[in-house]
PLY file of the C-alpha trace (Angstrom):
ply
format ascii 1.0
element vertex 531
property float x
property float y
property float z
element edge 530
property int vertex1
property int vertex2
end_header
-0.78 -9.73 -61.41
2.55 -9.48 -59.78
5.19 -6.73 -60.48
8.74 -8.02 -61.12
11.68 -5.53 -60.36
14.71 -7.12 -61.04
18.37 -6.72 -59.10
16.27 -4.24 -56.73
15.83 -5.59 -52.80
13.20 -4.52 -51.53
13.84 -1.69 -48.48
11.45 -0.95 -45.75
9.88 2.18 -45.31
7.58 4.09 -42.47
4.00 2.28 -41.92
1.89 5.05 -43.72
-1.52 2.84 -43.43
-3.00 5.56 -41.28
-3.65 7.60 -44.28
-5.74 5.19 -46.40
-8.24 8.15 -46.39
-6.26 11.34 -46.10
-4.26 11.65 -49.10
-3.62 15.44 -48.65
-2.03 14.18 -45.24
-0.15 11.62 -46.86
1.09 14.53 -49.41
2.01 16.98 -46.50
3.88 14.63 -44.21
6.41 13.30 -46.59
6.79 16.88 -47.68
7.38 17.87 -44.41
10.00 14.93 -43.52
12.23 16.18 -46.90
11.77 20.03 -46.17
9.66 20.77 -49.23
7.36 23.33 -49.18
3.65 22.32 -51.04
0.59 24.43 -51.51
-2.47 23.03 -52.81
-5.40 25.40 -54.36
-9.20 24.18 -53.50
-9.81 22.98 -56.92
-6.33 20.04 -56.44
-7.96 19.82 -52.74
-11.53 19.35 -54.56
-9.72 15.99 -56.50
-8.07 14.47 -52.83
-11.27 14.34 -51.50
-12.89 13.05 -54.24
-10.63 10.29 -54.94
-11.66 8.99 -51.40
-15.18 8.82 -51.65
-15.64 8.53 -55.83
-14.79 5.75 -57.97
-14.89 7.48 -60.95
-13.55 11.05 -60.95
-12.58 13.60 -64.10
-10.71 16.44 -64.27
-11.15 19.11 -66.77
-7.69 21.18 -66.30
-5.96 23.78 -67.88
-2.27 24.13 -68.99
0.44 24.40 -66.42
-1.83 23.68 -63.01
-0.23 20.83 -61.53
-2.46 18.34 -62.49
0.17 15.64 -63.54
1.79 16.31 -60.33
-1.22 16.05 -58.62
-1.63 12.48 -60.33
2.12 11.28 -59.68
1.33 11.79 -55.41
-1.94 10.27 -55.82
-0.39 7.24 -57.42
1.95 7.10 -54.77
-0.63 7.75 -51.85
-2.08 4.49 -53.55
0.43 2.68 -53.64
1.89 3.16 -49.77
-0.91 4.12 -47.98
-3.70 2.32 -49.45
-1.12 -0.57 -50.57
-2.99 -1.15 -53.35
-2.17 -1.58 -57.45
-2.10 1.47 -59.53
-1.73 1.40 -63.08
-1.24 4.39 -65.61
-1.34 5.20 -69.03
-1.19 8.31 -71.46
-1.57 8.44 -75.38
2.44 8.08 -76.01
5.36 6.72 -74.13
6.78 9.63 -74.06
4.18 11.11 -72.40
4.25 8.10 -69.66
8.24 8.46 -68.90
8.95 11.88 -69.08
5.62 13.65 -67.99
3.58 11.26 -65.11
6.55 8.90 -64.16
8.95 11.80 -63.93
6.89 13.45 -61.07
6.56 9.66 -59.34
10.38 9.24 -59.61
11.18 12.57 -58.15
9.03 12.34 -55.41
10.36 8.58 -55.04
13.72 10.04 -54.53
13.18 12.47 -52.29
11.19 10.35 -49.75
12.57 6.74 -50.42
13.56 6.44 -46.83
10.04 7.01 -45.54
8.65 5.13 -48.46
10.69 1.76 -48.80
10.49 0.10 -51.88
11.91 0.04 -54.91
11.91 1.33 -58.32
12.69 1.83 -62.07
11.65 4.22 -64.94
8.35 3.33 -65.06
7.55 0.97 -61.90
7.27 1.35 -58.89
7.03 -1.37 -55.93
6.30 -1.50 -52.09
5.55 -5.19 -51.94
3.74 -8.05 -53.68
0.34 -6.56 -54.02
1.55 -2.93 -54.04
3.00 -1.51 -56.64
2.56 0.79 -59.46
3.43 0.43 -63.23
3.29 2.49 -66.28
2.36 2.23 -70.07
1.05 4.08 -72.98
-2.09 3.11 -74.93
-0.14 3.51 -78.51
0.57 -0.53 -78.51
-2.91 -1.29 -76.87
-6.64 -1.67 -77.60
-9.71 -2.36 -75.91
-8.35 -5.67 -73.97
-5.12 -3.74 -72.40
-6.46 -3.92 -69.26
-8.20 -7.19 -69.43
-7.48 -8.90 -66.58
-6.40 -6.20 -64.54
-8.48 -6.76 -61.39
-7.51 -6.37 -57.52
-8.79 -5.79 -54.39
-7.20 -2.64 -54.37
-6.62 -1.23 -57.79
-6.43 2.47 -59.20
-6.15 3.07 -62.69
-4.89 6.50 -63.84
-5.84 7.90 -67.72
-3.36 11.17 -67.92
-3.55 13.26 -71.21
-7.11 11.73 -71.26
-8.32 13.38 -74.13
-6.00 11.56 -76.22
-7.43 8.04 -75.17
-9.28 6.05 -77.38
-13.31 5.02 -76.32
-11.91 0.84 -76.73
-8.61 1.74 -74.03
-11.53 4.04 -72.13
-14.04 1.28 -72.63
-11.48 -1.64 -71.00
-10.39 0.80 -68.36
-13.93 1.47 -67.03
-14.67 -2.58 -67.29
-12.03 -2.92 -64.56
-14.16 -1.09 -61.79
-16.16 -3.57 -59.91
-18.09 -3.76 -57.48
-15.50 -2.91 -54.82
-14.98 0.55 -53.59
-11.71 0.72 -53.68
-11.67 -0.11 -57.45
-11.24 3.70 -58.59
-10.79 5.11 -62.52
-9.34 9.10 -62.85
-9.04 10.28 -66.14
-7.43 13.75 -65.97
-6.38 16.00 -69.10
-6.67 19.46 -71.45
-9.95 19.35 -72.53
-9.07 20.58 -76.05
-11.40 18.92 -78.58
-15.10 17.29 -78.41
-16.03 13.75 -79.82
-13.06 11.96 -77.58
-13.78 9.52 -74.84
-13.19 12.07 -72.13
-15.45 14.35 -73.35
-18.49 11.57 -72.79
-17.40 10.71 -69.21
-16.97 14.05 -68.52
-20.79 14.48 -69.29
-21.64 12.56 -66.36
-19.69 14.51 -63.43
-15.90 16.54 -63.45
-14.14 18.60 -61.35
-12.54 22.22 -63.56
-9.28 23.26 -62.63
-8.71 26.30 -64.78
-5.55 28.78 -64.43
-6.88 31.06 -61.87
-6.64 29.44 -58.50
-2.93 28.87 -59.23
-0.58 30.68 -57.25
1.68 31.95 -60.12
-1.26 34.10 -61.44
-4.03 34.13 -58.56
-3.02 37.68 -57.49
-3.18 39.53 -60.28
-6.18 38.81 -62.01
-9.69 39.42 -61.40
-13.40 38.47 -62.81
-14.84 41.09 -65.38
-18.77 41.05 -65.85
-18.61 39.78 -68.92
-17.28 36.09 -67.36
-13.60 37.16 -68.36
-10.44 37.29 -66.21
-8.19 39.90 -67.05
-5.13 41.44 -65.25
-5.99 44.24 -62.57
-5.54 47.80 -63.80
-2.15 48.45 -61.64
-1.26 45.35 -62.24
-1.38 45.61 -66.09
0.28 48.97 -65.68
3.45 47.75 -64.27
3.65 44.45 -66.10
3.00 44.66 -69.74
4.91 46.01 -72.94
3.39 49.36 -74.52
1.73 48.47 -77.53
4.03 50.10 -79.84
7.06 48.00 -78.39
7.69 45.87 -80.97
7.77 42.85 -79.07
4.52 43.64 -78.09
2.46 40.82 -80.23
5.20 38.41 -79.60
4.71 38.70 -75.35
3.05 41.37 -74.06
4.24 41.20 -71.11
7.80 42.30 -69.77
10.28 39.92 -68.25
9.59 39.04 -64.57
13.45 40.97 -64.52
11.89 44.39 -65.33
9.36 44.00 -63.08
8.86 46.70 -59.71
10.67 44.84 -56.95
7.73 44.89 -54.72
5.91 42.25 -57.19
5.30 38.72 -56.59
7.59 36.58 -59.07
6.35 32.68 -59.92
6.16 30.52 -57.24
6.59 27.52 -59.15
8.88 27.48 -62.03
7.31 25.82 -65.00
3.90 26.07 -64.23
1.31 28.70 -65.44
2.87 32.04 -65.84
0.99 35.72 -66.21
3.80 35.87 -69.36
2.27 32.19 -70.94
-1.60 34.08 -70.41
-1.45 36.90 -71.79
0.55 35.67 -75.00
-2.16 33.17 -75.37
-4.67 36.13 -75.01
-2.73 38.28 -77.95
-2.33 35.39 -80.16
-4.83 33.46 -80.22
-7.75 35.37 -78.94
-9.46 35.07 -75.28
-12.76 33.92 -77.18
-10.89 30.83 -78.88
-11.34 27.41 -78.97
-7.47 26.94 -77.52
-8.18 29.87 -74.58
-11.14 27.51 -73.34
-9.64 24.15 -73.71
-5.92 25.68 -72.32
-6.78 28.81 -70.00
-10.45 27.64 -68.82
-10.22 23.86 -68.75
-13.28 23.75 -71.06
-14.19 21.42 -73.86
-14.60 23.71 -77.01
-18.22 25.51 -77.14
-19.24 24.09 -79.89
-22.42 26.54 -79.50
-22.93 28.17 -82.64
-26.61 27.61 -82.58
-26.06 27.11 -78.49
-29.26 28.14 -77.15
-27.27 29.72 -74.68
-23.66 29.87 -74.96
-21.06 28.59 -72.65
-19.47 31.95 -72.48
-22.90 33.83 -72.04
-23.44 31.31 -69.05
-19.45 31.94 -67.83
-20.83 35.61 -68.08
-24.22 35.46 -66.07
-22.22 33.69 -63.14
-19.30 36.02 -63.34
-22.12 39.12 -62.89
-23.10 37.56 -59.51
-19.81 36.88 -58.57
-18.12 40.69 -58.58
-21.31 41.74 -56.82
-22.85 39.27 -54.52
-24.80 41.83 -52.04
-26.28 43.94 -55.31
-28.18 40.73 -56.42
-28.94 39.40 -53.05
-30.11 42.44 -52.12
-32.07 43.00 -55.41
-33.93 39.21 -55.02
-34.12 39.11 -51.52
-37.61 39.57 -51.55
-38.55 38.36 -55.13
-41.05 35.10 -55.54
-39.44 32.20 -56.37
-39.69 29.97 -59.94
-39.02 26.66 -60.11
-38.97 24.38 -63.25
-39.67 20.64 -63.27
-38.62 18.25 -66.20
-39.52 14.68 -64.57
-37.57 11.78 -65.33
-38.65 8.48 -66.82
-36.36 5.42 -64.62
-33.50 6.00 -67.40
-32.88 10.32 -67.10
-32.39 12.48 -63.74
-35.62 14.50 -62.58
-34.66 17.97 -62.55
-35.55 21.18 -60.91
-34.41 24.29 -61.45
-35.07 27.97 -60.09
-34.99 31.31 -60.18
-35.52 33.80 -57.00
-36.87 37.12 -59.82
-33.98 37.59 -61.96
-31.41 35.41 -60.30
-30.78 31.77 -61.48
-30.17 30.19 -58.39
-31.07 26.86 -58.06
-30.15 23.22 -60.15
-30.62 20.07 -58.65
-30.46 16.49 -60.24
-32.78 14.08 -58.79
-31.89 10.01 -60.34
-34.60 7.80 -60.78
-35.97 4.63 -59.93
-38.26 3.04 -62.86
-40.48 2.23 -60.34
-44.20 4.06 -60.64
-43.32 5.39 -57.22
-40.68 8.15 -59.35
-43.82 10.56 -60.20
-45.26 11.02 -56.78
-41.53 10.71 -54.85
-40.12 14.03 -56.59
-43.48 15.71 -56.53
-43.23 14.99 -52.48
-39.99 16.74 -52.55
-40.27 19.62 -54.62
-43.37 19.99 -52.34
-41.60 19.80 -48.73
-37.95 20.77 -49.91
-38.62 23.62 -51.98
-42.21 24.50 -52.06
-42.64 24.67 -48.69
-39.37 26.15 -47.79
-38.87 28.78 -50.74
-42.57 29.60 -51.46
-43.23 30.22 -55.43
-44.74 28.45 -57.98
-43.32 25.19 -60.00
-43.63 24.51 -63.32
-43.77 21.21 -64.66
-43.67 19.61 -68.30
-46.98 17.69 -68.19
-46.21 15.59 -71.41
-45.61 11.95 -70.27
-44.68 10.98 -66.91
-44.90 14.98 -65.73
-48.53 14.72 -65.89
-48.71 12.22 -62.55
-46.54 14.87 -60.88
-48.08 17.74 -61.66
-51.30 16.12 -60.62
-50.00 15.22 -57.44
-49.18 18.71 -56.67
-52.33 20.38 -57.92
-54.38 17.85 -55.66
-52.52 18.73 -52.53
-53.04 22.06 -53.02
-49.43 23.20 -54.49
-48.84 25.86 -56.72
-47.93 24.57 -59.44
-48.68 24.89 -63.40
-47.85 22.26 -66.25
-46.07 23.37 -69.36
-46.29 21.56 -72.74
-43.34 22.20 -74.87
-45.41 20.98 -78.08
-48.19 23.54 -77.17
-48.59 26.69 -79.71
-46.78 29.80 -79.07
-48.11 32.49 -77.37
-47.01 35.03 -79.08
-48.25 33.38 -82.44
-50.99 36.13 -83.07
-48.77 39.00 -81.79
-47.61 41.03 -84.29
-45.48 43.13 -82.22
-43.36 40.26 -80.96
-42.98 38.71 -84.74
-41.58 41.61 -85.80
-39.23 41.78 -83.16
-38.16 38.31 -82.37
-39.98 36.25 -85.81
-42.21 33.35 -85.24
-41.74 30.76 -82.80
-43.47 27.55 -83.96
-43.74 26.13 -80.40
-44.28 27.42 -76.94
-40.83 25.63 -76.42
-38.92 27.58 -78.64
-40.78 30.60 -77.15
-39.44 29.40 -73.76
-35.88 28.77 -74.62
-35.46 32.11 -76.49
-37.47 33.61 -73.57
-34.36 32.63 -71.76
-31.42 32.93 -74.04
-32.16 36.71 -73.96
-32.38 36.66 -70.54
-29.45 35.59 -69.96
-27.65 36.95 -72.72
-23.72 38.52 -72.32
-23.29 41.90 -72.01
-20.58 43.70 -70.30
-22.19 45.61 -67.63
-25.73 44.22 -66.62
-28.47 44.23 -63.58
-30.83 42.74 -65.78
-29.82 38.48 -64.85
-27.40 36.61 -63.44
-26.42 33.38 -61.87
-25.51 32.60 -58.67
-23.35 29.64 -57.61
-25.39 26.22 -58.15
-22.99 23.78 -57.06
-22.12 20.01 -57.77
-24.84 20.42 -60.68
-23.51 23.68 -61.87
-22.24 22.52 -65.17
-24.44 19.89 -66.01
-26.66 22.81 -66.83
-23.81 24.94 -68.85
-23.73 21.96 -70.83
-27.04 21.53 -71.61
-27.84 24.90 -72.66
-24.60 25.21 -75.23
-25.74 21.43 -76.31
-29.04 22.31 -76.88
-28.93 24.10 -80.52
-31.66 26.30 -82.20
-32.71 26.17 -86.22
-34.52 28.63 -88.00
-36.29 27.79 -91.26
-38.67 30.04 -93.67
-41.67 29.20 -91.03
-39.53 30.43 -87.58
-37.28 29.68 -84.85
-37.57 26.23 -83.46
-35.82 23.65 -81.01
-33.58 21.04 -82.92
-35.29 17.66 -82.68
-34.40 16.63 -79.27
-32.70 12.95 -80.58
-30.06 15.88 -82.19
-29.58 17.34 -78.63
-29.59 13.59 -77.11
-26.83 12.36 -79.86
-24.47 15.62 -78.78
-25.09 15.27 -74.96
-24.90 11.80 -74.65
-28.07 12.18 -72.63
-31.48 14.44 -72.33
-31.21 18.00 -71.32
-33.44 17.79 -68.54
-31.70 20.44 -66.78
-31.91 23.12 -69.63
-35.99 21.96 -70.16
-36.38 22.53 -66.41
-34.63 26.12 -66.50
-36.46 27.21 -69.53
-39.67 26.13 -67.69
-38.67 28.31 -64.36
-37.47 31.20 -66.75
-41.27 31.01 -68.24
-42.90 31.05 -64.91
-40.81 34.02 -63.81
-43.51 36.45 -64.58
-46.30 34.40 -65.81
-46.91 31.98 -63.27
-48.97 34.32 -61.09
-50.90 35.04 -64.16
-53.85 33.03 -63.59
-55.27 33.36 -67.14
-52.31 32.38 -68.39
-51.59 29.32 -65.91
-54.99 28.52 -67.20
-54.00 26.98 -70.26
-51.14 24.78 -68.86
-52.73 23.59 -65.80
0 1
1 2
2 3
3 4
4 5
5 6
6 7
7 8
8 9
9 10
10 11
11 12
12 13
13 14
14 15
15 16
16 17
17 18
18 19
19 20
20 21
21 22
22 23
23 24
24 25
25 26
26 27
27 28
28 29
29 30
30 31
31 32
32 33
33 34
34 35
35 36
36 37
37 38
38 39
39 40
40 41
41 42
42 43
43 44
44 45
45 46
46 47
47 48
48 49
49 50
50 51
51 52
52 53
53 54
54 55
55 56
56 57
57 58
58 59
59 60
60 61
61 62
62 63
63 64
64 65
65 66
66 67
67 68
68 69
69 70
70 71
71 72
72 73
73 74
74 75
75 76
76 77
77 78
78 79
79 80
80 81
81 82
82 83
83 84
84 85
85 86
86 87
87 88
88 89
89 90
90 91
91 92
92 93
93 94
94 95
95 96
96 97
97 98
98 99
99 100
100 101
101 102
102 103
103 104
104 105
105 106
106 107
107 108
108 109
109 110
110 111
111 112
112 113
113 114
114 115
115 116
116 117
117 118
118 119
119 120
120 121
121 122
122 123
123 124
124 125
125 126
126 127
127 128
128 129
129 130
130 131
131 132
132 133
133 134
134 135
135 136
136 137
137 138
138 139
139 140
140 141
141 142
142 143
143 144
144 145
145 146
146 147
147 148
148 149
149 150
150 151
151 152
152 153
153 154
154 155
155 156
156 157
157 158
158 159
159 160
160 161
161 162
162 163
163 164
164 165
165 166
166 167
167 168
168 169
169 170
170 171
171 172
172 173
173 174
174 175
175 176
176 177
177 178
178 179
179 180
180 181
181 182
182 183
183 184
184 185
185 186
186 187
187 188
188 189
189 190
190 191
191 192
192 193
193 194
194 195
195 196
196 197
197 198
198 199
199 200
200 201
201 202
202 203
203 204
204 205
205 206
206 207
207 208
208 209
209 210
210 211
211 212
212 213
213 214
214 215
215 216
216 217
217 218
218 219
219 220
220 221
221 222
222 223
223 224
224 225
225 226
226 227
227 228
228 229
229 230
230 231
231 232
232 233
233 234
234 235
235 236
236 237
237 238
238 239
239 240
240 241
241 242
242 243
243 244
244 245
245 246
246 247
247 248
248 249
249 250
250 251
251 252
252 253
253 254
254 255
255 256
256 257
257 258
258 259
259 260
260 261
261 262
262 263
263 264
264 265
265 266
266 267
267 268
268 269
269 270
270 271
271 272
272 273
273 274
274 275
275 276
276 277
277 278
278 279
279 280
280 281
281 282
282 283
283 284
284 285
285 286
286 287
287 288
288 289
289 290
290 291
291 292
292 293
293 294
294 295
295 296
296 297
297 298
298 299
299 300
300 301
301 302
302 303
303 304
304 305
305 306
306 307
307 308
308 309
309 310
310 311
311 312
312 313
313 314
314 315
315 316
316 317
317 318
318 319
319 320
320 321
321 322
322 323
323 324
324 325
325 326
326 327
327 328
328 329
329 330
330 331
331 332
332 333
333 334
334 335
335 336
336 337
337 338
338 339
339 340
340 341
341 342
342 343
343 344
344 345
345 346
346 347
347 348
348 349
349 350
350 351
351 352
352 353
353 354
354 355
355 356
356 357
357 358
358 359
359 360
360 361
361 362
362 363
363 364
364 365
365 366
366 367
367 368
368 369
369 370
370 371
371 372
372 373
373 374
374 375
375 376
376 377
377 378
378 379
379 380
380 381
381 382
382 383
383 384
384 385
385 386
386 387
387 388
388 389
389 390
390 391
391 392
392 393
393 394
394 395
395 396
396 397
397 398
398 399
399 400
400 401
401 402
402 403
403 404
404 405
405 406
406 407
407 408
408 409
409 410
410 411
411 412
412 413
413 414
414 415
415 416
416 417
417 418
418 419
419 420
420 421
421 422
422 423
423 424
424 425
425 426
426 427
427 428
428 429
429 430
430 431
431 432
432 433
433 434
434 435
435 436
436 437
437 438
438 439
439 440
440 441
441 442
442 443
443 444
444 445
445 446
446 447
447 448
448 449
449 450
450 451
451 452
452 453
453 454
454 455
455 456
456 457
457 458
458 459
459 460
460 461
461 462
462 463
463 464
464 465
465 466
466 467
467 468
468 469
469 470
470 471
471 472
472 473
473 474
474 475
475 476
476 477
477 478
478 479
479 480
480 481
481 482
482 483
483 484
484 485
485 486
486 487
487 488
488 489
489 490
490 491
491 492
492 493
493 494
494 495
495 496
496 497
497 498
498 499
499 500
500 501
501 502
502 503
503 504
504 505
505 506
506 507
507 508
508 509
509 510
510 511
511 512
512 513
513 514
514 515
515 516
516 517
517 518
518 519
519 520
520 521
521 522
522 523
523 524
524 525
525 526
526 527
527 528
528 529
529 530
C-alpha cells in the first residue's frame, strides 16, 4: 500500500530513528527545536509507554484532556521515528479533518524542517513505506481495512465509541503476529453496548479531568470518591447562589478572578468554568459526569452488587488518609480469595489486610492440568508465605485440585462453595435485618456490598491502590447484578453476568471469598464445613 501525494517533492528532514522507543523524547525534542512549551500529566505519560511495549492499548478519557493531541504526536512519532504506516479513522469526516488531522497538520507545520516530508489535509508522507493517512468509518464496513498489512503499521480508532464492532472487528484483524503491528482506540466513554466498551473489558488506561493542568490545583478528593473544588478555592471563584447567572455557570469569569490565581494553561482544554457547569446541570452522579468528567463507561449498576461509585468511594477513603489505614491494618491478618481458572478465564486472587482491600491480581491460564497445582504453588510462596493469612478458595470444579494442594502441604487454606446453603438461613435475627439469602453466595456478596458501601465519612473499609488490575475488579462488581424474588436475595445467573462482562467475574468471586474469610476463616468450626 503506497501513499500518493501529488505536486508535493518530497523534502528531507533530521534522522529521528533514535527514538523508535521513546516517543515522549520524540515529542519533547521537536518541541524544543520550535520553542513550544509541552507538559504531559502521568496518565498521557501512562499511554507513551504503553504504546511501546502494547499492541493493543485503550484509553478511557474525559472531555478536554488532550487525548486527540496526544494521538496526532503519536501518529507522527510513527510515522518519522518508527517510519512505519499509520492509519486513522473516527465515526465522521468531520471528525477526521478538523479534530485528529488538525493537531497532525499543526504540528507538521511547526516542525516540517526537522521532519521532511510532505503533506495534505489528511495525509501525511516521509517516504515510500512511511506515511500516514486519514478516513472516517461512515463510507466503510468490516473489510475497510482489509488488506492493510505492513511491517510497521499503527492503526488509530479516535472517537472510538462511535465505531462500529465490523470497522472494530477489521481493525483488530490487521494486528499480526509482528510487534510492531499496534491498534489504539481512544475516546469519551459515554454509552455501553459499543465496540469500545468490549475491548475496554480486557485492559485501558483512564484519563479523567483531574491530572490536567487547567484544573489540577484546585480540586481535591472528598471521602465519598468525589472531587470537588477546595474550600478557598470555591470561595474566590464561584457566583453566589442568588446571582442569577448562577445555574447558567457557577463560576465567575477567569477576569474577576483574585490576581494571585492560576488562569488556564491551555486554552480550549478542560476548564474549572466547563466542571462545575457540568456539575450544576447535569448532576455529579450522572451518566454524562462519568462518561465526560471521569472517563467512565456509564454504571449501569442499578442492581450493581457494588456500585462503581461506592468502589470510586472506598478507594477515595484510602486515598485522603493513607497513614490512618496503614496504621489501622498494619498488624491485621491477611484474607485472600481464590476463584481458579479453567484454561479459558484468569485465576484470581484477591485480599484484604482486616478492613483494607488491598490486593487483585490476575493470573492467565494454560488448559493444561498443570493450571490447578501452578497457582496453588504461588498463592503458597508469593502470598502465603510472604503475607501470612488464610486463602479461600471456590472448591466447585477445578478449585477443588487447588485447594487440595494447599491443604496437603500444610497451607491455610479453606474452600468455599457458592451453591452451599446460607448460613444465616436459620437466623432469625439476620432475616429480619437483611431477608433471606438463598445461597451462601449471595450471603457472601451482600457480606461485601455492605462492607464496602459509600458513605461520606467512614473508618469502617476502604481500598487501597491495586494497580494494573484495579478496574478489572470495579467492573466486575457493578457487572455483577443482584435479584430479589418472594423467596430472597440471590446472585443473577452467572451466564447474565457473563453476557454483560463479556467474560466471568472471577475477580469479584475471589473478593467476595476474601471478604468472607475476613473474620471467619480463623473460625475453625466454621472452616469446618468448607474445607
Amino acid at each position: 500500500m503506497k501513499l500518493i501525494v501529488p505536486n508535493f517533492e518530497l523534502n528531507h528532514g533530521e534522522d529521528l530513528t533514535r527514538f523508535a522507543e521513546d516517543p515522549k523524547g520524540f515529542i519533547l525534542y521537536l518541541s524544543s527545536k520550535s520553542g513550544t512549551i509541552v507538559e504531559l500529566t502521568e496518565d498521557q505519560d501512562e499511554v507513551l509507554i504503553e504504546i511501546v511495549r502494547s499492541q493493543e492499548i485503550n484509553v478511557q478519557a474525559a472531555h478536554g484532556v488532550g487525548k486527540t493531541w496526544l494521538l496526532a504526536w503519536i501518529a507522527t512519532w510513527f510515522v518519522y521515528a518508527v517510519e512505519g504506516q499509520v492509519l486513522t479513522t473516527a465515526p465522521t469526516f468531520r471528525q477526521v479533518k478538523m479534530l485528529l488531522w488538525k493537531y497532525i497538520r499543526s504540528i507538521y507545520d511547526k516542525h516540517k524542517d526537522v521532519l521532511g516530508g510532505c503533506r495534505t489535509t489528511i495525509k501525511m508522507e516521509k517516504n515510500n513505506e512511511a506515511f500516514a493517512e486519514g478516513f472516517s468509518t461512515s463510507n466503510y464496513d468490516e473489510n475497510t481495512f482489509q488488506g492493510s498489512h505492513a511491517e510497521k503499521l499503527l492503526i488509530l480508532l479516535d472517537e472510538s465509541n462511535g465505531i462500529s464492532m465490523a470497522v472494530d472487528d477489521g481493525a483488530n484483524a490487521c494486528l499480526t503476529g509482528s510487534d510492531n503491528n499496534k491498534l489504539i482506540r481512544v475516546g469519551n466513554p459515554v454509552s455501553n453496548g459499543t465496540a469500545f466498551e468490549s475491548a475496554c473489558k480486557t485492559g485501558h488506561i483512564r484519563i479523567p479531568v483531574w491530572s490536567h493542568p487547567n484544573v489540577s490545583w484546585a480540586y481535591e478528593l472528598h471521602p465519598d470518591g468525589m472531587h470537588r473544588l477546595k474550600k478557598d478555592i470555591a470561595e474566590k471563584v464561584l457566583r453566589q447562589p442568588e446571582d442569577p447567572q448562577y445555574r447558567k455557570n457557577p463560576v465567575l469569569p477567569q477576569s474577576r478572578w483574585d490576581e494571585l490565581l492560576p488562569r488556564d494553561r491551555f486554552p480550549g482544554a478542560v476548564s474549572i468554568g466547563w466542571i462545575e457547569k457540568i456539575r450544576a446541570k447535569k448532576g455529579d452522579n450522572s451518566a454524562y459526569w462519568q462518561g465526560r468528567v471521569e472517563g467512565l463507561f456509564p454504571d449501569v449498576g442499578g442492581q450493581a452488587i457494588v456500585p462503581q461509585k461506592w468502589f470510586l468511594a472506598a478507594r477515595a477513603r484510602y486515598d485522603i488518609n493513607p497513614y490512618y489505614w496503614d496504621g489501622e491494618t498494619k498488624h491485621q491478618p491477611w484474607s485472600f480469595g481464590l476463584d481458579v481458572g479453567d484454561g479459558i478465564d484468569d485465576h484470581c486472587l484477591v485480599g484484604f489486610q482486616g478492613n483494607v482491600l488491598r490486593l487483585v491480581r490476575a493470573y492467565p491460564t494454560s488448559g493444561d492440568r498443570m493450571d490447578v497445582i501452578r497457582i496453588a504453588r504461588i498463592v503458597a510462596k508469593d502470598y502465603l508465605m510472604v503475607y501470612g493469612g488464610s486463602v479461600g478458595v471456590d472448591r466447585t470444579g477445578v478449585g477443588a485440585g487447588t485447594l487440595g494442594w494447599l491443604l496437603d502441604n500444610g497451607y491455610s487454606a479453606w474452600g468455599a462453595a457458592f451453591g452451599s446453603g446460607a448460613e444465616s438461613r436459620d437466623d432469625e435475627e439476620v432475616k429480619d435485618s437483611l431477608g433471606t439469602f438463598l445461597n451462601w453466595k449471595a450471603e457472601a456478596y451482600w457480606g461485601l456490598r455492605e462492607f464496602l458501601a459509600s458513605r461520606l465519612n467512614d473508618d469502617v473499609s476502604a481500598i487501597a491502590p491495586l494497580g494494573d488490575d484495579e478496574e478489572y475488579l470495579m467492573d466486575d462488581l457493578n457487572g455483577t447484578f443482584y435479584e430479589e424474588n418472594d423467596r430472597g436475595t440471590r446472585i443473577e445467573d452467572k451466564k447474565k453476568t457473563i453476557t454483560r462482562l463479556g467474560r466471568s467475574p472471577n475477580a469479584g468471586d475471589a473478593c467476595a471469598i476474601a471478604y468472607a474469610g475476613i473474620e471467619k476463616a480463623l473460625d475453625t468450626n466454621w472452616r469446618s464445613a468448607y474445607s
